[in-house]
PDB file with one MODEL, atoms N, CA, C and O in Angstrom:
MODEL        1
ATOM      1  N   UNK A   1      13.963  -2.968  15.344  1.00  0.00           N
ATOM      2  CA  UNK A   1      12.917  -3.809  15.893  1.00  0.00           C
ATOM      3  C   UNK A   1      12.262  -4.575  14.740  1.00  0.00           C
ATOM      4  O   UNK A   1      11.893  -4.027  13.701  1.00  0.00           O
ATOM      5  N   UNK A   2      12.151  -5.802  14.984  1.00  0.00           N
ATOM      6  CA  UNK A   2      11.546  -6.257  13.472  1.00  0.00           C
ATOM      7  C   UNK A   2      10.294  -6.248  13.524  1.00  0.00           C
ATOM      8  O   UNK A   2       9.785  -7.215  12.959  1.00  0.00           O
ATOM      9  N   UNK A   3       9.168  -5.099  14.261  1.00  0.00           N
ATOM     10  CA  UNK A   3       7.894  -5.179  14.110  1.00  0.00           C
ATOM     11  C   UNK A   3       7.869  -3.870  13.290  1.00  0.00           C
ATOM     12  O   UNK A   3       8.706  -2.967  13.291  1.00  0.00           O
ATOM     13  N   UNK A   4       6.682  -3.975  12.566  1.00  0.00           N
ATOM     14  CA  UNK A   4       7.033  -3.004  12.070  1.00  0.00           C
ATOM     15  C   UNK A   4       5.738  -2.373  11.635  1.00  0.00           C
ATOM     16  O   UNK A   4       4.968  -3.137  11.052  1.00  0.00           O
ATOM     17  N   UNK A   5       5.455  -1.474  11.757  1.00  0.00           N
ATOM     18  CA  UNK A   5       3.676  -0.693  12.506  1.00  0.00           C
ATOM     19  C   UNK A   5       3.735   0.056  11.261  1.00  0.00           C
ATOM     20  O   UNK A   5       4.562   0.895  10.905  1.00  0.00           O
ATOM     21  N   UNK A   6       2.193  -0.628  10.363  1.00  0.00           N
ATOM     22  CA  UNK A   6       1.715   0.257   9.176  1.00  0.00           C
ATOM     23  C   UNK A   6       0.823   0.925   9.028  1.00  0.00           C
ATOM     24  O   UNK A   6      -0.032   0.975   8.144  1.00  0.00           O
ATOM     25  N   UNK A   7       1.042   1.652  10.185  1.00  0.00           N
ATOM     26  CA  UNK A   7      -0.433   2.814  10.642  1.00  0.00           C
ATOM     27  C   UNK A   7      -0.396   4.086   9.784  1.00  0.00           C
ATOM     28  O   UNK A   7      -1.516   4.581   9.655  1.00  0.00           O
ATOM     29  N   UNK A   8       0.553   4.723   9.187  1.00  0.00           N
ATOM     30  CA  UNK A   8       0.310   5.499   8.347  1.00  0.00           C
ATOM     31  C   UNK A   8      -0.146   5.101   6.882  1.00  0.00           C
ATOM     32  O   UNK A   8      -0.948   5.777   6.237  1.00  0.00           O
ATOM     33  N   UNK A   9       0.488   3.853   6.389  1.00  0.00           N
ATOM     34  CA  UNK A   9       0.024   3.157   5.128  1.00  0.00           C
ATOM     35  C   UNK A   9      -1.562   3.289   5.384  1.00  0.00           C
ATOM     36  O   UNK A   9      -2.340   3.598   4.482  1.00  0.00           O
ATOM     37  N   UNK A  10      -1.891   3.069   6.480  1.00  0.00           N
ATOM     38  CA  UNK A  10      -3.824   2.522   6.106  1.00  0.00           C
ATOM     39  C   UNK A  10      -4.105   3.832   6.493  1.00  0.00           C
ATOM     40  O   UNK A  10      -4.612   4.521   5.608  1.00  0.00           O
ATOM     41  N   UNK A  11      -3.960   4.237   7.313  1.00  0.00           N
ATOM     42  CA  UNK A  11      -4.178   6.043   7.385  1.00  0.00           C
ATOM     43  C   UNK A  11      -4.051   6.602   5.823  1.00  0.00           C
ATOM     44  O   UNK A  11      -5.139   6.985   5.391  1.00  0.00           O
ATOM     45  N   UNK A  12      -3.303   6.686   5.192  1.00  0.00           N
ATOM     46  CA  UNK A  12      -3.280   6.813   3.780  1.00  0.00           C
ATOM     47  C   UNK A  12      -4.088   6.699   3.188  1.00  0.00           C
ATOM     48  O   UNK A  12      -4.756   7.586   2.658  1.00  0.00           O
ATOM     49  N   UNK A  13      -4.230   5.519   3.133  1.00  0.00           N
ATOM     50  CA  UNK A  13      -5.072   4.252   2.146  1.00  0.00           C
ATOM     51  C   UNK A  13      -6.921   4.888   2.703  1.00  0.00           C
ATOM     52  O   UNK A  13      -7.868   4.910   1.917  1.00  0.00           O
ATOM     53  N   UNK A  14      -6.993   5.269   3.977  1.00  0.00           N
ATOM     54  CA  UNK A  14      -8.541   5.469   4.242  1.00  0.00           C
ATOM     55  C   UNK A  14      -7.944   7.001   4.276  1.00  0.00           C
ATOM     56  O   UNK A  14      -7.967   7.343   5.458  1.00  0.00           O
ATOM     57  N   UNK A  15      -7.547   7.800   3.661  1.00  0.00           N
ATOM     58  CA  UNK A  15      -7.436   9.214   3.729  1.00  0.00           C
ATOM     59  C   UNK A  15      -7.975   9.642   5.242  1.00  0.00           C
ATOM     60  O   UNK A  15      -9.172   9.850   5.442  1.00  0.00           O
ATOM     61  N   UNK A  16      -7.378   9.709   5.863  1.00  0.00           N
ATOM     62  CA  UNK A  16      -7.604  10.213   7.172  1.00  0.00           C
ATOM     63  C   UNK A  16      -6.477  10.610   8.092  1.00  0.00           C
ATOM     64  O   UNK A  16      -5.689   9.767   8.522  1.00  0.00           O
ATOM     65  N   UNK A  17      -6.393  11.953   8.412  1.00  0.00           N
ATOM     66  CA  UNK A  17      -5.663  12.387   9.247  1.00  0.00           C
ATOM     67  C   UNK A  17      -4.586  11.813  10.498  1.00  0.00           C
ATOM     68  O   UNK A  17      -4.328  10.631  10.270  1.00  0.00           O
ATOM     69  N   UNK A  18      -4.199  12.095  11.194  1.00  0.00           N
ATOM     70  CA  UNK A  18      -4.246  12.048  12.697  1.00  0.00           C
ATOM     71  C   UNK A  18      -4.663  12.013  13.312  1.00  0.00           C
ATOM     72  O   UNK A  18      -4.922  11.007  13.973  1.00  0.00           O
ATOM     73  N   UNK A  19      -5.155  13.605  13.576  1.00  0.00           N
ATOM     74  CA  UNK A  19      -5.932  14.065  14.201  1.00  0.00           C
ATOM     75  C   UNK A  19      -7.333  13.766  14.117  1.00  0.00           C
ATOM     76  O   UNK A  19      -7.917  14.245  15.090  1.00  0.00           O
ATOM     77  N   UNK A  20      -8.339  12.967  13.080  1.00  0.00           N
ATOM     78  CA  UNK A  20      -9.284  12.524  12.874  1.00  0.00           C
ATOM     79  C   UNK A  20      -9.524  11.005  13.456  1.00  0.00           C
ATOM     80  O   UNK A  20     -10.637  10.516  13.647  1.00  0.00           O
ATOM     81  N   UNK A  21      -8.311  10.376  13.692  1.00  0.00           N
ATOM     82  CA  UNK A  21      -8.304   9.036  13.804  1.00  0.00           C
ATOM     83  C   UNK A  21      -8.324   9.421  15.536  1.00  0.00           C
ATOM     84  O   UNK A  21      -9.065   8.763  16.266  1.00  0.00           O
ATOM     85  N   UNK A  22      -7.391  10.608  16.151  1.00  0.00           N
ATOM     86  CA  UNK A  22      -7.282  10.194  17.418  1.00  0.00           C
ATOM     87  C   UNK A  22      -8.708  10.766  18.278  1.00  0.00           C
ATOM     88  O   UNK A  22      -8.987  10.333  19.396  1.00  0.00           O
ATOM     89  N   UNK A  23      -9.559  11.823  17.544  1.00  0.00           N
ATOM     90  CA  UNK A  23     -10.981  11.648  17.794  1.00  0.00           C
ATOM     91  C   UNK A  23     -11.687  10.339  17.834  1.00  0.00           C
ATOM     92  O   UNK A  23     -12.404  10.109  18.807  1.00  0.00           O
ATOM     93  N   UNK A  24     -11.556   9.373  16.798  1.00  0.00           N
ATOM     94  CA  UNK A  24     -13.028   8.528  16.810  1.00  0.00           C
ATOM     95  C   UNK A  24     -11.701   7.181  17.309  1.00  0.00           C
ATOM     96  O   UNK A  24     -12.073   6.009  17.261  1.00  0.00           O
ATOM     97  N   UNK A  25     -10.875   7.357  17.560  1.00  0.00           N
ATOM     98  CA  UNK A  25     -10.280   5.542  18.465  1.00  0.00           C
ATOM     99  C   UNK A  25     -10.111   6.204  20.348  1.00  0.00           C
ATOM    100  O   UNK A  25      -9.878   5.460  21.301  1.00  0.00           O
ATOM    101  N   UNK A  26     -10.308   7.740  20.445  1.00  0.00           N
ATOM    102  CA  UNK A  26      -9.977   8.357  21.992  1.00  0.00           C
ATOM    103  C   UNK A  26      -8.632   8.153  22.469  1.00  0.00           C
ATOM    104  O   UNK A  26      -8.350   8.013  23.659  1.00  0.00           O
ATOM    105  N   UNK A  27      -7.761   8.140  21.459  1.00  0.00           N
ATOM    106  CA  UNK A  27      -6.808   7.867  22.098  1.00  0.00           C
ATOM    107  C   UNK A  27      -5.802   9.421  21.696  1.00  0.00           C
ATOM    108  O   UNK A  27      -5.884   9.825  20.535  1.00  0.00           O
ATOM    109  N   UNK A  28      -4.867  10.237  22.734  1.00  0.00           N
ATOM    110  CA  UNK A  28      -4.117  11.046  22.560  1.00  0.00           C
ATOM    111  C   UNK A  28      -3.420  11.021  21.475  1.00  0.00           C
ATOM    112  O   UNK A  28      -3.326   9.853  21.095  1.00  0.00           O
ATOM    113  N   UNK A  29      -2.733  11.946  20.596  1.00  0.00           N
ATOM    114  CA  UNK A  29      -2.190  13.064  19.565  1.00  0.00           C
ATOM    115  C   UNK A  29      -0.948  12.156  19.610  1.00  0.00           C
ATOM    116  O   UNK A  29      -0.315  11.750  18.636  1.00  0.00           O
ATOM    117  N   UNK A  30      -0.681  11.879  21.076  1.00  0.00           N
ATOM    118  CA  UNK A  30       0.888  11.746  21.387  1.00  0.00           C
ATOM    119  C   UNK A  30       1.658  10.455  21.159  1.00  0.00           C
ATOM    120  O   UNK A  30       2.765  10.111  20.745  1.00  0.00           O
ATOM    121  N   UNK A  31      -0.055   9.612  21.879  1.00  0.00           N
ATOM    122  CA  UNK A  31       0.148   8.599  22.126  1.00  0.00           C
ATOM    123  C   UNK A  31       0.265   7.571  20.606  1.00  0.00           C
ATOM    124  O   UNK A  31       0.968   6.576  20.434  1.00  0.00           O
ATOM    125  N   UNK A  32      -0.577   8.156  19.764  1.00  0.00           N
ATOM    126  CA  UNK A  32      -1.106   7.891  18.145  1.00  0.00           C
ATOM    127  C   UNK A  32       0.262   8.145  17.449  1.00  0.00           C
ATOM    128  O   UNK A  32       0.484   7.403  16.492  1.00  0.00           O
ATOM    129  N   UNK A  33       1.195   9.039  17.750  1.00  0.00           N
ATOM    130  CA  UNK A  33       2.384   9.423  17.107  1.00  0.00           C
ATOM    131  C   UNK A  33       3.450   8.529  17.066  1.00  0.00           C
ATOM    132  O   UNK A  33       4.189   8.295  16.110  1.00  0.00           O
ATOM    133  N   UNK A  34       3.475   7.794  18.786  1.00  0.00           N
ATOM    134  CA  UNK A  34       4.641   7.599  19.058  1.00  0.00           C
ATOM    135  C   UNK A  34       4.498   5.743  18.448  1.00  0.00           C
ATOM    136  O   UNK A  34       5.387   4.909  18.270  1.00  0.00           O
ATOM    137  N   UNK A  35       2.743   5.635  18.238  1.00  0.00           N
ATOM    138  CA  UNK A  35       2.373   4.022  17.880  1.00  0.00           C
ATOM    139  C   UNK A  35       2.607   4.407  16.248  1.00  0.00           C
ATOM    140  O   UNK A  35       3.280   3.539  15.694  1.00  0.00           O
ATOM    141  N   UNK A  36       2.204   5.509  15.360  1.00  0.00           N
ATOM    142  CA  UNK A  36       2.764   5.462  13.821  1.00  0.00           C
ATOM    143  C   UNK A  36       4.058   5.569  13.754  1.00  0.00           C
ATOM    144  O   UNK A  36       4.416   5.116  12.667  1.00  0.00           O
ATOM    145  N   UNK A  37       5.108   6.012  14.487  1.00  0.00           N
ATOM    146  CA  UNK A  37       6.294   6.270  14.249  1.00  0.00           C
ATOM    147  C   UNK A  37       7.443   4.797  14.247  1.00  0.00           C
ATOM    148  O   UNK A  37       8.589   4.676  13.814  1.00  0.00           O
ATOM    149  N   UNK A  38       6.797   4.126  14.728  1.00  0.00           N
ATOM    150  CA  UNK A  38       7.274   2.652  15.642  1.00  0.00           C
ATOM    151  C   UNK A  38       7.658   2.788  16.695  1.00  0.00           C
ATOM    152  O   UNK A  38       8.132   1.728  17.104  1.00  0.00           O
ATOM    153  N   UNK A  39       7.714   3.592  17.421  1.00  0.00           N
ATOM    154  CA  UNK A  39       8.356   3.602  18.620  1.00  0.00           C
ATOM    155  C   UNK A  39       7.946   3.242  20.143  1.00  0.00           C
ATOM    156  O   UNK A  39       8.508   3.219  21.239  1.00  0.00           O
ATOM    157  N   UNK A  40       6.613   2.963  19.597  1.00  0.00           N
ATOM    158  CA  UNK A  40       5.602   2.321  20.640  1.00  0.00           C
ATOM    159  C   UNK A  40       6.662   0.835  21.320  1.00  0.00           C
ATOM    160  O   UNK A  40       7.621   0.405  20.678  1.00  0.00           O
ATOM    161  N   UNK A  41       6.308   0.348  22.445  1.00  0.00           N
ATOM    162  CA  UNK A  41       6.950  -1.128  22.771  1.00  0.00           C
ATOM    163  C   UNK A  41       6.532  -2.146  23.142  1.00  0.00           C
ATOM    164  O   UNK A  41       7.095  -3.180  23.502  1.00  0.00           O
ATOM    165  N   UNK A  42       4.492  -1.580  22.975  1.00  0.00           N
ATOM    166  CA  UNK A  42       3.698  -2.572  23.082  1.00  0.00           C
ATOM    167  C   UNK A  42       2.066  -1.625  22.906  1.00  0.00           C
ATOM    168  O   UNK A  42       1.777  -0.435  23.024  1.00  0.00           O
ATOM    169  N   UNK A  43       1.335  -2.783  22.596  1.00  0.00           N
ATOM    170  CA  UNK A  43      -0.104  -2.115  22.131  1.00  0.00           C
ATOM    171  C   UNK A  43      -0.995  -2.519  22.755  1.00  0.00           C
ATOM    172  O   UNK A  43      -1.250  -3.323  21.858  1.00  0.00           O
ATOM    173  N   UNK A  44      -2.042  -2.814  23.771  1.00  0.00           N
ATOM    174  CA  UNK A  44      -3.055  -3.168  24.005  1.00  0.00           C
ATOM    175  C   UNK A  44      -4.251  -3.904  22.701  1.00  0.00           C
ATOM    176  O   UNK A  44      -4.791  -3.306  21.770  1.00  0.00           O
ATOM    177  N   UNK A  45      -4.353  -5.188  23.042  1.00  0.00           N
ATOM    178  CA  UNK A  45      -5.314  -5.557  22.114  1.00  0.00           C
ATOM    179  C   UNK A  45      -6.723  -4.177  22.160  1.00  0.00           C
ATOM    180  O   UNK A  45      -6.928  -3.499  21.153  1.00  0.00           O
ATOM    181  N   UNK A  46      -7.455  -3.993  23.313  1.00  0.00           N
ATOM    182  CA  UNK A  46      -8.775  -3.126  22.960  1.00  0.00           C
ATOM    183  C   UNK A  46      -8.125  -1.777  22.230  1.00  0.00           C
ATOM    184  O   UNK A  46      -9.031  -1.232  21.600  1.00  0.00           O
ATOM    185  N   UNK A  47      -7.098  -1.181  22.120  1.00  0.00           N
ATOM    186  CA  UNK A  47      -6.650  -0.239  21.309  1.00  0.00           C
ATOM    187  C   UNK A  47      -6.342  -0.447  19.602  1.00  0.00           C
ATOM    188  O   UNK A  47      -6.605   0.192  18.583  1.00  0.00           O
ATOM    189  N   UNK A  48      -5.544  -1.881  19.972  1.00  0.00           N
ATOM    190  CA  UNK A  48      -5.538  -2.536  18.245  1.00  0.00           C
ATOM    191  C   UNK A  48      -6.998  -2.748  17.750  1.00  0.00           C
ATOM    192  O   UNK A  48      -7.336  -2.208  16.697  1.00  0.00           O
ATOM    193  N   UNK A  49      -7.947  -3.565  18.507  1.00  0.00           N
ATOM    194  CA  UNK A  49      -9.284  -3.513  18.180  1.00  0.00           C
ATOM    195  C   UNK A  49      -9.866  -2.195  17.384  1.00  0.00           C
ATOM    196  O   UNK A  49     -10.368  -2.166  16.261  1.00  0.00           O
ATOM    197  N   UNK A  50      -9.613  -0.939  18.455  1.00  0.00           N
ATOM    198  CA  UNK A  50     -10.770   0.219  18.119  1.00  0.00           C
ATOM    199  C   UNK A  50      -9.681   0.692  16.817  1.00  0.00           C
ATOM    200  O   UNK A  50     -10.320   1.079  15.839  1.00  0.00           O
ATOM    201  N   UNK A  51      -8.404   0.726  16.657  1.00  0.00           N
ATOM    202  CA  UNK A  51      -7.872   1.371  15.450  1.00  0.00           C
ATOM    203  C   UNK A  51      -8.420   0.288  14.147  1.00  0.00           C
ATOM    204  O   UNK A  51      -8.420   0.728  12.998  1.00  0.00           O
ATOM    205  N   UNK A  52      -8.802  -0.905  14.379  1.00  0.00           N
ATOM    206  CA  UNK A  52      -9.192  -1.618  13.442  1.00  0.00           C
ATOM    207  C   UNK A  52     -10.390  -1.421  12.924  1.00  0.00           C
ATOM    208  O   UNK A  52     -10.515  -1.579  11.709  1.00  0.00           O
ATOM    209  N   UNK A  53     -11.458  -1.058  13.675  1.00  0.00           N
ATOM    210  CA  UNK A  53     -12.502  -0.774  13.560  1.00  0.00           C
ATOM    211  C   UNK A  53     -12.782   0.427  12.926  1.00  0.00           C
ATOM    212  O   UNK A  53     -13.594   0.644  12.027  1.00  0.00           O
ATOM    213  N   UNK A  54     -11.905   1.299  13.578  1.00  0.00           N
ATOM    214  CA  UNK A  54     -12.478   2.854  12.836  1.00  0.00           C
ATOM    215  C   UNK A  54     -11.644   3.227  11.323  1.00  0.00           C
ATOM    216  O   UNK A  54     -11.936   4.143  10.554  1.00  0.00           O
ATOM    217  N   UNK A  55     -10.502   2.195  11.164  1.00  0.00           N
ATOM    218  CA  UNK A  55     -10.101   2.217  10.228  1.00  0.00           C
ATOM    219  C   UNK A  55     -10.295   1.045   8.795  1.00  0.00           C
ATOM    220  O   UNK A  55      -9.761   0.920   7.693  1.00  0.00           O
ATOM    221  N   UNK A  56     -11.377   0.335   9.575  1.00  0.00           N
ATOM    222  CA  UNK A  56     -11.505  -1.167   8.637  1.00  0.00           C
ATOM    223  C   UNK A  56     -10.629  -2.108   8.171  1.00  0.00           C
ATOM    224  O   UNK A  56     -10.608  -2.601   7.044  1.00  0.00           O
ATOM    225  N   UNK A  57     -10.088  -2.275   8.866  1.00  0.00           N
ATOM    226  CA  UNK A  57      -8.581  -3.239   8.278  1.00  0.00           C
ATOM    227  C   UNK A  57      -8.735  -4.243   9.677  1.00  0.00           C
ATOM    228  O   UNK A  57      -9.493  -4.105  10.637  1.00  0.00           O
ATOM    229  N   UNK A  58      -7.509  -5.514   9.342  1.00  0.00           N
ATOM    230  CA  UNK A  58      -7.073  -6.225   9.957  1.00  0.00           C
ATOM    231  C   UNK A  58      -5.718  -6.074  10.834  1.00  0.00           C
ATOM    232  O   UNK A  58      -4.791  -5.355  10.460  1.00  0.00           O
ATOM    233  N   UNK A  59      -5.696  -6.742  11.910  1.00  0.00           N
ATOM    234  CA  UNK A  59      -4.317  -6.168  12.624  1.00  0.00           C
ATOM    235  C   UNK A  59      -3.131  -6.421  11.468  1.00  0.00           C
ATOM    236  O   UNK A  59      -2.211  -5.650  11.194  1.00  0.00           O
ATOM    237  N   UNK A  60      -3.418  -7.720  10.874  1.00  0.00           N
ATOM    238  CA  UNK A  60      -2.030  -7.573   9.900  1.00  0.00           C
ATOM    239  C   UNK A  60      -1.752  -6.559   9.136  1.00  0.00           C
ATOM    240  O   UNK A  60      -0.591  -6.480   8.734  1.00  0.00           O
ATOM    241  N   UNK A  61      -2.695  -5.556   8.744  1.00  0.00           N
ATOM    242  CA  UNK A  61      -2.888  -4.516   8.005  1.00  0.00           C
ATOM    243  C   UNK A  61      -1.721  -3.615   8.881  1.00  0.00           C
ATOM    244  O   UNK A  61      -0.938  -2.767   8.454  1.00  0.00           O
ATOM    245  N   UNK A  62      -1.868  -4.012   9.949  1.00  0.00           N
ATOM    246  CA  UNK A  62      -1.201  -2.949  10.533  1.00  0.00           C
ATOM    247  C   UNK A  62      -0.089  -2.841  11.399  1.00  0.00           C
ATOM    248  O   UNK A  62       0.197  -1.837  12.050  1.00  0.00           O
ATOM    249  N   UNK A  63       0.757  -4.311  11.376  1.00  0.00           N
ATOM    250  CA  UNK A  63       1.458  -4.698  12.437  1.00  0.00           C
ATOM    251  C   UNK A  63       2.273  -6.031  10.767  1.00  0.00           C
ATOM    252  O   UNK A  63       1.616  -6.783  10.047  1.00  0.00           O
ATOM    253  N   UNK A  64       4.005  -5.744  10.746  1.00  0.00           N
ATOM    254  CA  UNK A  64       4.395  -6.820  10.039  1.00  0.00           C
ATOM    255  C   UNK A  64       5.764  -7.099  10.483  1.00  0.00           C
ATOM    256  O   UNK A  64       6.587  -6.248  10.822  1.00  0.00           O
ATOM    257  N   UNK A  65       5.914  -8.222  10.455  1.00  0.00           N
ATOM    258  CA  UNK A  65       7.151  -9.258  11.098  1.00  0.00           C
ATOM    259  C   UNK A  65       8.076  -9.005  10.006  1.00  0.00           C
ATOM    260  O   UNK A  65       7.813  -9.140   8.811  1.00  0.00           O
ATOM    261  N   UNK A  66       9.273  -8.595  10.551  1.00  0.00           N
ATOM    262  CA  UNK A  66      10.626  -8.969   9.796  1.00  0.00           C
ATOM    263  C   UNK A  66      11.932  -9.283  10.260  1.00  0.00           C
ATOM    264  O   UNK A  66      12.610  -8.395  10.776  1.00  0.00           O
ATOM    265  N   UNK A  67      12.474 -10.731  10.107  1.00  0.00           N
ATOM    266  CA  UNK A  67      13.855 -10.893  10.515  1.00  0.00           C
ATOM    267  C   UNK A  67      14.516  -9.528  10.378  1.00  0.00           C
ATOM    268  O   UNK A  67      14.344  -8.724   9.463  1.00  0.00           O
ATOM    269  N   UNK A  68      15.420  -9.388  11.607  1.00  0.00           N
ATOM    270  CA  UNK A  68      16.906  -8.711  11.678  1.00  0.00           C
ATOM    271  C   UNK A  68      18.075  -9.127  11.215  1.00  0.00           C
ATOM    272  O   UNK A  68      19.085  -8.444  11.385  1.00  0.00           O
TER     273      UNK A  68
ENDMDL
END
């Protein structure tokens, strides 16, 4: 897929868990896994919003385009 989801990079980068992130954005363990892993096949903007917010970054921070 040439999207390519850098949710653990900024998870990193703001030292923060998983399990800490899926407290303060409300979103499930499962659901948080399957969006860091890439395997998600689409995101809701108010979900990209609240991960932006609680993590301080920009969606590009967290979402990057690459030819196949």
């Amino acid at each position: 897929m040439p999207i390519i989801v850098n949710l653990d990079v900024m998870m990193a980068k703001r030292k923060m868990s998983l399990n800490e992130l899926s407290e303060k954005v409300g979103l499930t363990l499962a659901n948080l896994s399957i969006l860091k892993t890439g395997k998600a096949k689409a995101i809701r903007f108010s979900t990209l919003e609240s991960i932006c917010n609680v993590l301080d970054c920009q969606p590009g921070d967290l979402l990057e385009y690459t030819k196949e």
